[in-house]
N, C-alpha and C positions, 0 to 999 in steps of 0.2 A: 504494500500500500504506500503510493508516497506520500510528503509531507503533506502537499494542499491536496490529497483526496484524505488524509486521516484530518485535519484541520478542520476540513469542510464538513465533515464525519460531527465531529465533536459541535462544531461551532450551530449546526442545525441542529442538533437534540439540544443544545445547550438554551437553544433559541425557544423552542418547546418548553424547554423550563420555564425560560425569562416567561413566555406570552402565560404560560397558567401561573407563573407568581404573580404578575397584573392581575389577571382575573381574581386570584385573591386578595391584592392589596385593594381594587376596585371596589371588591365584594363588604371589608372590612372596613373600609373607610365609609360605604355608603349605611352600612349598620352602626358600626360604633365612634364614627365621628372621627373629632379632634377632642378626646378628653384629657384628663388625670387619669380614667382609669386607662386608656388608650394607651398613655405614655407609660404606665405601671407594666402595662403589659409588653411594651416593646421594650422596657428596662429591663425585666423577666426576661425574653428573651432574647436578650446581648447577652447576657452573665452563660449561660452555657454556650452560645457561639464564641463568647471569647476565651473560655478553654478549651473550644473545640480547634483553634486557630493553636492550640498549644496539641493539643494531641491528635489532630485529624491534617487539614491541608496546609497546616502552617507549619511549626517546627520539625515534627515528624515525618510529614511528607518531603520537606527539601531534605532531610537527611537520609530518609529510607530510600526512593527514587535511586538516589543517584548509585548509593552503595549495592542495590538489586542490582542495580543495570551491569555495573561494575563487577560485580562477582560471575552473574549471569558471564558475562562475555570472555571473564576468564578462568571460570573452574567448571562453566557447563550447566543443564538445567537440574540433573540429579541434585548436586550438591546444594543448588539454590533452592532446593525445597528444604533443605535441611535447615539454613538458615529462614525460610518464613516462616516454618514453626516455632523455632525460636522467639523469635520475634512478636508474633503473634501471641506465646506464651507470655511473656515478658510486658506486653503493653496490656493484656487482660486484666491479669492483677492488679497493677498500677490505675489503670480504669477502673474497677472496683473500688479501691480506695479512694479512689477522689470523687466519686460519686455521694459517694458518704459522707464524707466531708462537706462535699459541695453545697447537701442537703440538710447535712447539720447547722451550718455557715451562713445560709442563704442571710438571714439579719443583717451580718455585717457586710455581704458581697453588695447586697444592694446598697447598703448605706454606703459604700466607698464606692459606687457607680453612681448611685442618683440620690444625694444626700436630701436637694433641696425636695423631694417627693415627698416629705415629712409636712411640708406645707401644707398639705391635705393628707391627713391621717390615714384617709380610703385610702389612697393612690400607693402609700406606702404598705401598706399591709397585706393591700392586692399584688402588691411585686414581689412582697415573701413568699406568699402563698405560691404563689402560680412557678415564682423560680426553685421553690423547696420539690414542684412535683415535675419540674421539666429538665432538671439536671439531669437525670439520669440520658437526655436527650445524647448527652455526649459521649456515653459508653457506645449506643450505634453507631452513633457518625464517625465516631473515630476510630471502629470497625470498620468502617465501611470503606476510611479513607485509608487505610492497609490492603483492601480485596482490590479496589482501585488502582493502586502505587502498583500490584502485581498484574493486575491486566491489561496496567497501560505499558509495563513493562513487556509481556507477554504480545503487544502492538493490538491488543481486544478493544478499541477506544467507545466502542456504543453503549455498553453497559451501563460502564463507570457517570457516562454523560446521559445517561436519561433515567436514571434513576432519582434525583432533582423532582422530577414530576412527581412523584410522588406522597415527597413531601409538602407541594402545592395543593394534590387534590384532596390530599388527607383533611387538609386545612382549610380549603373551601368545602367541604362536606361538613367539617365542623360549624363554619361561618353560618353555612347555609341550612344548615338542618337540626347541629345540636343547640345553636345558638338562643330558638326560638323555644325549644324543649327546654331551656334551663330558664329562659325567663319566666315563661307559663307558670314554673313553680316558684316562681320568684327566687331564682339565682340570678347573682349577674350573669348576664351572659357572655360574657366577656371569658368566662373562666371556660368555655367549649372550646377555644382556642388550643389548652392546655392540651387536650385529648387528641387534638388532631396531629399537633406537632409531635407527640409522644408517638402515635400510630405512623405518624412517616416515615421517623427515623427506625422503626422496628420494621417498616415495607421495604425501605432503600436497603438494609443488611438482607432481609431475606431473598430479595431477587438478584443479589450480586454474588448468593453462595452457590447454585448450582451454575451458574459462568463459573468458575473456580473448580468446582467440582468436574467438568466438561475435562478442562484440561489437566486434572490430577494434581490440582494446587490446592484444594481444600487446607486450611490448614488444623494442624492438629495441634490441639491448647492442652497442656499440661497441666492437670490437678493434684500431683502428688509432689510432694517437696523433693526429691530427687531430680523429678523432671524441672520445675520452676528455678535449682538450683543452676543444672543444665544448662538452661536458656539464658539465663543472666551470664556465664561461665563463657558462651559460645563469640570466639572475634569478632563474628558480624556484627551480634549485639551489642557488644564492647565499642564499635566504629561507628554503627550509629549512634548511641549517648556521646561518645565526644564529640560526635558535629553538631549532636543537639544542643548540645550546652549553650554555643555561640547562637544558634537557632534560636533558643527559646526567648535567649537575649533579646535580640532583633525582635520576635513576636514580640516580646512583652513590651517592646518601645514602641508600637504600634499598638496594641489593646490599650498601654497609659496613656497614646493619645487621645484613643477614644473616648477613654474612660473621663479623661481630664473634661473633654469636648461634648460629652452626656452633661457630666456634673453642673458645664456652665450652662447646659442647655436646660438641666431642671431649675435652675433659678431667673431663667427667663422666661416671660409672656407661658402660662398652661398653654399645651399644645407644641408648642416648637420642637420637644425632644419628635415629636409624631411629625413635623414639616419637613425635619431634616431627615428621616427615616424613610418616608415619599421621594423624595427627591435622589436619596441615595439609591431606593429601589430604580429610579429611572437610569439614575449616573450607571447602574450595574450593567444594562443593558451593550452597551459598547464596549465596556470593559470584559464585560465575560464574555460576548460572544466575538471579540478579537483578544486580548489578551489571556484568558483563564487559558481559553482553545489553542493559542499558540504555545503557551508555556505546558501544559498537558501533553502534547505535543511532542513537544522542543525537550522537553529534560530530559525524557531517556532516549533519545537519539544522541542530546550533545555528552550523554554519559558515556554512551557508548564508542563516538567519537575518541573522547577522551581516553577513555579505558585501552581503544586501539592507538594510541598515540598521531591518529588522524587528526593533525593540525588544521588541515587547506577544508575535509570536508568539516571540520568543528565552526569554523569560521565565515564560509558561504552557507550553513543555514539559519547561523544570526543575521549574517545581511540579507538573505532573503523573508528573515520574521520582521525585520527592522522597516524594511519596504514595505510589507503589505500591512504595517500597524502605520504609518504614515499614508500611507495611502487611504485609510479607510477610517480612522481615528481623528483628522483633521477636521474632516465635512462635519462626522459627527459632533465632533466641538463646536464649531459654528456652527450645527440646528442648535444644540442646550443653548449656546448663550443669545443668539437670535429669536430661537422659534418655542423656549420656552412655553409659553404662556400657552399656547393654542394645544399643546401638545396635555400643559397638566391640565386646562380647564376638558377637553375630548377624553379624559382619562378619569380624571376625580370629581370632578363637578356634578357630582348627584348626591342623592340624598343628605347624609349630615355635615356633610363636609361641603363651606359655601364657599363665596367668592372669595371671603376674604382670607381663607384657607390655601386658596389655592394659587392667588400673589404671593402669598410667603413660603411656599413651595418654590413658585416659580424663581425667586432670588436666591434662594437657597442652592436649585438647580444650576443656576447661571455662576454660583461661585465655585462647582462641582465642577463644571463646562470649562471652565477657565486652565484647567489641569490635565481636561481627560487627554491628551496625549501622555503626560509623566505616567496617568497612573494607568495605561494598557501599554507603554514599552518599557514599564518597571519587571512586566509579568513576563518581557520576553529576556529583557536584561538581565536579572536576577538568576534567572537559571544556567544562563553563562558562567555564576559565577560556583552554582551550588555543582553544576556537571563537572568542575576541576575540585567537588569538595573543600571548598573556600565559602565557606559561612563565617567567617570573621568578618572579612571586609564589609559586606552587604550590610550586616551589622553595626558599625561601627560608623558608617551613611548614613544609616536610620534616626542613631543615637542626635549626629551632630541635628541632623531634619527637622527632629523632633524637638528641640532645642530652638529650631530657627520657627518651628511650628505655634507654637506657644507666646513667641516672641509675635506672631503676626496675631494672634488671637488679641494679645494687650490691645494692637493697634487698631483689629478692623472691629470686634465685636461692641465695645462702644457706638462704633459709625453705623454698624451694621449690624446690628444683632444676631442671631441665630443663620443669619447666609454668611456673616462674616467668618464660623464658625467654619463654613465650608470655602469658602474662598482659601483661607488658612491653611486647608488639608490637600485642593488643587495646585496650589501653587508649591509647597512643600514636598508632593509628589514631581513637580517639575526640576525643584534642585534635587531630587533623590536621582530621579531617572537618568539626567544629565553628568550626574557624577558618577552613576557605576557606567555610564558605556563611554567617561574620559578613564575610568581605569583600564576598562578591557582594551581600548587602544593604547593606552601606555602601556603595556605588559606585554603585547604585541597577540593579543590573545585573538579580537577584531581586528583583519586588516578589509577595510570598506572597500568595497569594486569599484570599479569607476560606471560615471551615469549619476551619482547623488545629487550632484547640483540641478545638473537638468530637472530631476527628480523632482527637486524641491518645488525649481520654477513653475513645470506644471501643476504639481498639487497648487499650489499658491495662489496661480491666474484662474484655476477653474472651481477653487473655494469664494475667491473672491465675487467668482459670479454666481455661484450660490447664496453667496450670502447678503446679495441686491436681492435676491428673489426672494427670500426669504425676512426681511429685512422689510419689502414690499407686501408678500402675503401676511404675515402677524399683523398688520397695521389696520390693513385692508378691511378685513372681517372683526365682526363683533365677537368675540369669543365666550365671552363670559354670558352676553345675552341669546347666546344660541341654548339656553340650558335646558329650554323648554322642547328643543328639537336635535332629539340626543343621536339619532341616527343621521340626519342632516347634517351636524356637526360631524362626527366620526366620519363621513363618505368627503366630504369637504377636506380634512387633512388626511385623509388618506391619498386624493388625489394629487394635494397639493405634495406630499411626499413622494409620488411616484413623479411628479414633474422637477423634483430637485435633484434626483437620481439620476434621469434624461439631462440634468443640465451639466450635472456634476461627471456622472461617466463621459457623456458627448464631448465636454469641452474637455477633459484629457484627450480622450481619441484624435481629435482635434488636433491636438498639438502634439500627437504623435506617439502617445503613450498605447503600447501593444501590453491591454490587461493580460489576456489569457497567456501570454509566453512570460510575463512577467506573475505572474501567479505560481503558473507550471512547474518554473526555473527553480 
């Protein structure tokens, strides 16, 4: 399979996710607004995605990927099954215990995520509750992101990428079904959420085990102290905690931004921690179905690379991810910061959530917009760095980032409230991104082909005329008074979207740009 048919592979199931998590974030917003409890609830569930980013696609996965790929290619696949049992033994237990903990803790996890939530007593008590029964969310997920690491190893990429869905529709089943069942008895309903998220994350692990099982990877978990001693004992597992170390680092200098960036969002205007949650839902859309999909991708190819001491191909397929995230990452930046508005009112403008909800979305979008290049060629950059097992440096990026991150929060959230919040994390994603690929060419790791500049010029002149058009269309139409004609609206930027595409592909071609051999390549 090559890169851009596994890419394309991934980037369309991935796409599947993204449009049924709209349908849930639609489905939830038109049910339970912009509250206190809204926000309790989307407090509740960060606290387990943010240790799942420690034991699922963040820490764990940049250390495990590369170290598979790597054994894989030099000791064969027998042996590589020897260590994912290990491995698998090793991170069970470990997930056990912190579930426990998690669920013991939940009090203080929430108060050091969302302290000002105490403002409103509900809003607080509601994010205990809901986070004390959704921890356990992260023993699956970071299951799932080990069956994963070995499929995508394995070059299986469909699985791993539409299993996502199901954590969506678990969650619109809840929205939509148990939601009204718990109110009827006078529960909030707010707490059917919990159920659904808990049900995905036990769908996503069971349809990823007989993939595994196909190919004789199942793995086998150790309950007897002998074996759990084993596992701990085994090199591999010894190679991945030491790259975790510097891993978890780096995760964690990302979740404190977050966490820092919740905390100022719970003592601003009720509602905002839920503006900035909207908006990031949208921001995800480009980032995951071009960078998630190309670093998915990209890691265990540029491992393998590596692991062969294959310089020239390690190097022409970061300049071929580099290209098609410039290529395709640009426009998109230019709809967020331009076409904003049209985009969240056809999207959230129903039921609880009103106009005035959906301006402070739409800024908050447009400070996400400001970045989305950093933060989809961080995802292809970064793996550059994890495929020569170099998780220091990335690290060590982040640290400074996060530093300068914080420093922009002092200056825009005053001016700006709750978007300054995101302006802070796009632009901070742009010095992050721009630093790891001046190392990888200082160290000689990227050497760029020739054609960039042109490169540039084109994407540049046929952004630019996107972004008349679009610039023109937002202005053009009433968006926010379309709300009475919700189909109307939807076929209206749908079209207008398929005319930005026309303008944006045409005028490359135009000026000479050969997509499909530039894809291909």
């Amino acid at each position: 399979m090559s890169l851009f048919k596994a890419a394309s592979t991934v980037s369309l199931l991935t796409l599947a996710s993204r449009v049924t998590g709209l349908v849930r974030d639609l489905l939830m917003a038109s049910i339970f607004g912009a509250t206190a409890l809204t926000d309790a609830f989307n407090v509740a569930f960060r606290i387990p995605n943010l240790f799942r980013r420690l034991f699922a696609e963040g820490a764990f996965s940049q250390a495990f990927v590369p170290v598979l790929a790597g054994h894989r290619a030099q000791h064969g696949d027998q042996a590589t099954r020897g260590l994912i049992d290990a491995v698998a033994t090793a991170l069970f237990w470990v997930l056990l215990a912190t579930c426990l903990l998690g669920m013991w803790g939940a009090p203080v996890l929430v108060w050091l995520l969302a302290s000002g939530l105490r403002q409103s007593g509900e809003g607080f008590d509601a994010a205990v509750f809901m986070t004390r029964w959704m921890f356990p969310y992260i023993g699956f997920m970071s299951l799932v992101a080990l069956s994963a690491g070995v499929l995508n190893t394995w070059r299986r990429f469909a699985v791993p990428a539409a299993t996502p869905v199901l954590l969506n529709v678990s969650m619109i089943a809840a929205a939509w079904v148990g939601a009204p069942q718990l109110a009827a008895r006078g529960i909030e309903p707010i707490y059917a959420m919990v159920g659904g998220v808990m049900a995905g994350g036990a769908l996503q692990l069971a349809v990823q085990l007989p993939a595994l099982a196909r190919l004789g990877l199942l793995p086998r978990i150790g309950l007897t102290w002998s074996r759990v001693r084993a596992a701990w004992a085994d090199p591999g597992v010894r190679r991945i905690l030491t790259l975790m170390a510097p891993a978890v680092l780096g995760v964690g200098v990302a979740q404190l931004s977050l966490m820092i960036n919740t905390q100022i969002a719970s003592y601003l205007t009720p509602g905002s921690v839920t503006w900035l949650f909207y908006a990031d839902r949208l921001m995800e859309f480009p980032t995951s179905l071009l960078g998630v999909a190309l670093g998915v991708v990209l890691t265990p190819q540029l491992a393998a690379a590596r692991a062969a001491g294959d310089g020239e191909r390690y190097s022409l397929m970061l300049d071929w991810g580099l290209r098609i995230v410039v290529l395709l990452a640009v426009p998109c930046a230019v709809g967020l910061l331009l076409f904003g508005l049209p985009l969240v009112a056809t999207l959230f403008h129903h039921g609880a959530l009103g106009a005035h909800d959906v301006r402070q979305i739409t800024v908050a979008l447009a400070g996400y917009g400001a970045g989305l290049l950093g933060l989809v060629a961080i995802k292809v950059l970064a793996p550059g760095y994890y495929a020569s097992q170099d998780i220091r440096t990335p690290v060590r990026i982040a640290i400074v980032v996060l530093i300068a991150t914080q420093v922009m929060n002092v200056l825009f959230v005053p001016w700006l409230a709750h978007a300054g919040l995101a302006l802070s994390i796009g632009l901070g994603a742009l010095i992050n991104a721009g630093w790891l690929l001046a190392g990888l060419v200082r160290r000689g790791s990227f050497v760029p082909r020739a054609g960039w500049g042109r490169l540039g010029l084109q994407v540049a002149g046929a952004s630019a005329l996107l972004a008349a058009f679009l610039w023109w269309a937002g202005g053009r139409f009433d968006w926010l008074g379309l709300q009475a004609h919700g189909l109307q609206r939807a076929g209206l930027l749908a079209l207008l979207l398929a005319a930005s595409a026309l303008i944006y592909f045409g005028a490359l071609a135009a000026t000479g740009v050969k997509l499909r051999q530039l894809l291909r390549r």
